[in-house]
C-alpha positions, 0 to 999 in steps of 0.5 A: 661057103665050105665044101659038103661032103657031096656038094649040093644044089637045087634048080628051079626054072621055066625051061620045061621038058625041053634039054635046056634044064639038061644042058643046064644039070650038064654043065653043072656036074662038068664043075662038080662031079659029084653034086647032088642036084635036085630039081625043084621045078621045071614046070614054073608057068612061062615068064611067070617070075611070082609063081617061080619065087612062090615056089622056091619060098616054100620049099627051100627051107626043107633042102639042106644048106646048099647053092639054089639056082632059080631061073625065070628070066623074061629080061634075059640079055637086058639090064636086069642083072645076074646076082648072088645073094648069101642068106643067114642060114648058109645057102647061096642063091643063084639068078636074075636079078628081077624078085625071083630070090627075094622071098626064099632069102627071106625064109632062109633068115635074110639076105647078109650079102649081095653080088654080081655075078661077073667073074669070067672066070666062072662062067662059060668062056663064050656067053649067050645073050639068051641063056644066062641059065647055062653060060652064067648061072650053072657055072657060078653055082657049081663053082660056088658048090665045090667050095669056090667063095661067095666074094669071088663071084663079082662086086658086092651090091647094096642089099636095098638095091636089089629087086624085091618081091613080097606076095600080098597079105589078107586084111581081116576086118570084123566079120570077114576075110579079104584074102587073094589068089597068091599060086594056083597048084597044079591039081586046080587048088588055090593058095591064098594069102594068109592063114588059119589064124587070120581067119580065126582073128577075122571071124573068131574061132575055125573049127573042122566044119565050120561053114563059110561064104566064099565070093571071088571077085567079078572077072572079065565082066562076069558077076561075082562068084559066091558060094559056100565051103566047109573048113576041113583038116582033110580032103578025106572029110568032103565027098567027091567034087566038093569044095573046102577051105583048109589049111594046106602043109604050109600054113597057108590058106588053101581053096580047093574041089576034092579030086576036082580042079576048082581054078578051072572050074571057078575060072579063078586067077591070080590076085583075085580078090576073094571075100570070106565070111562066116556062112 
């Protein structure tokens, strides 16, 4: 990878407000001085590898070409390995080997190659077991980020061999949508799998307006939840509290209450099934 002409590189992990993200950035600018570091997230749910990589899939494709380090790492200190993966577009990705790249690889035209990170030289000179974050991954990107190649980074490893994560996909059938919660956003709204025109193959055209039944799948031994929601363009076009369904800045299927919190209010979680069909 060439040097930019200011290195640039983006951090996603579950760290929270806590100083590991800081050590981390530190760590960072101690190699490259002059990175631009710009902070996805670090607010990712605990442990919560999809919602870490459903994070870095929809935005990575809007930061510039650069050195992406994504740190959920529940196996931290096990097996599961440290990777690098080049992707088509130019960008190095940075992290655990468990699904978190998978996806963003993906969106940035696929992955061409793949490493484990194990140059010594390249990591911090003493090596926790439980902070990879630091001692590994921040020192492999801000070396990749000054013009450091992506080959001296450890031992290519066999593309089909490393983990794969796909978030699931709607099946349209005549007359309905089945669909599924994929993240929930932290205003309450729901991203489901799929978009307007799988709605539109499933139950025709999908004008602002139009009127559906929505039903969430039982829970927890509670029934199954149905109500109806209009098909908006804006949140604007509901009044207060409302539910919609909508197409959010990604092309996706979106489920929400405006100015409300409808995960809450529904009690709705991830992978459940939600049904959707003409009102």
């Amino acid at each position: 990878m060439q040097p930019a002409v200011r290195p640039f590189i983006s951090f996603l992990t579950d760290f929270g407000p806590d100083a590991a993200a800081a050590i981390c950035r530190g760590v960072m600018l101690g190699i490259a001085r002059d990175a631009q570091i710009v902070d996805i997230s670090h607010s990712i749910r605990k442990y919560a590898i999809r919602d870490g990589a459903y994070l870095l899939w929809i935005t990575l494709s809007w930061l510039p070409v650069g050195v992406h380090v994504a740190v959920v790492d529940p196996g931290v200190g096990t097996a599961r390995r440290p990777i690098g993966i080049q992707t088509a577009r130019g960008d190095v990705l940075i992290g655990p080997d468990n699904g978190l790249l998978w996806p963003a690889a993906k969106v940035l035209g696929g992955a061409l190659e793949a490493r484990v990170l194990e140059n010594r030289a390249w990591m911090l000179p003493k090596v926790s077991t439980t902070f990879h974050g630091r001692d590994i991954f921040s020192p492999m990107a801000a070396n990749l980020a000054i013009g450091g190649s992506f080959k001296d980074v450890g031992p290519q490893v066999d593309l089909g061999s490393i983990t794969a994560l796909d978030f699931p996909e709607p099946v349209a059938s005549e007359g309905q949508l089945d669909t599924s919660v994929v993240y929930i956003a932290s205003f309450g709204n729901l991203h489901l799998a799929g978009g307007a025109g799988d709605l539109a193959r499933a139950l025709g055209p999908v004008e602002p307006g139009t009127r559906f039944t929505v039903e969430l799948e039982s829970l927890d031994g509670r029934p199954a939840h149905v109500e109806e929601a209009p098909f908006v363009r804006t949140f604007g076009e509901t009044s207060v509290g409302t539910a919609m369904l909508y197409e959010d800045s990604f092309a996706r299927l979106g489920y929400a209450d405006n100015q409300g919190d409808a995960a809450r209010r529904l009690g709705a979680r991830l992978d459940q099934r939600i049904r959707i069909r003409r009102a």
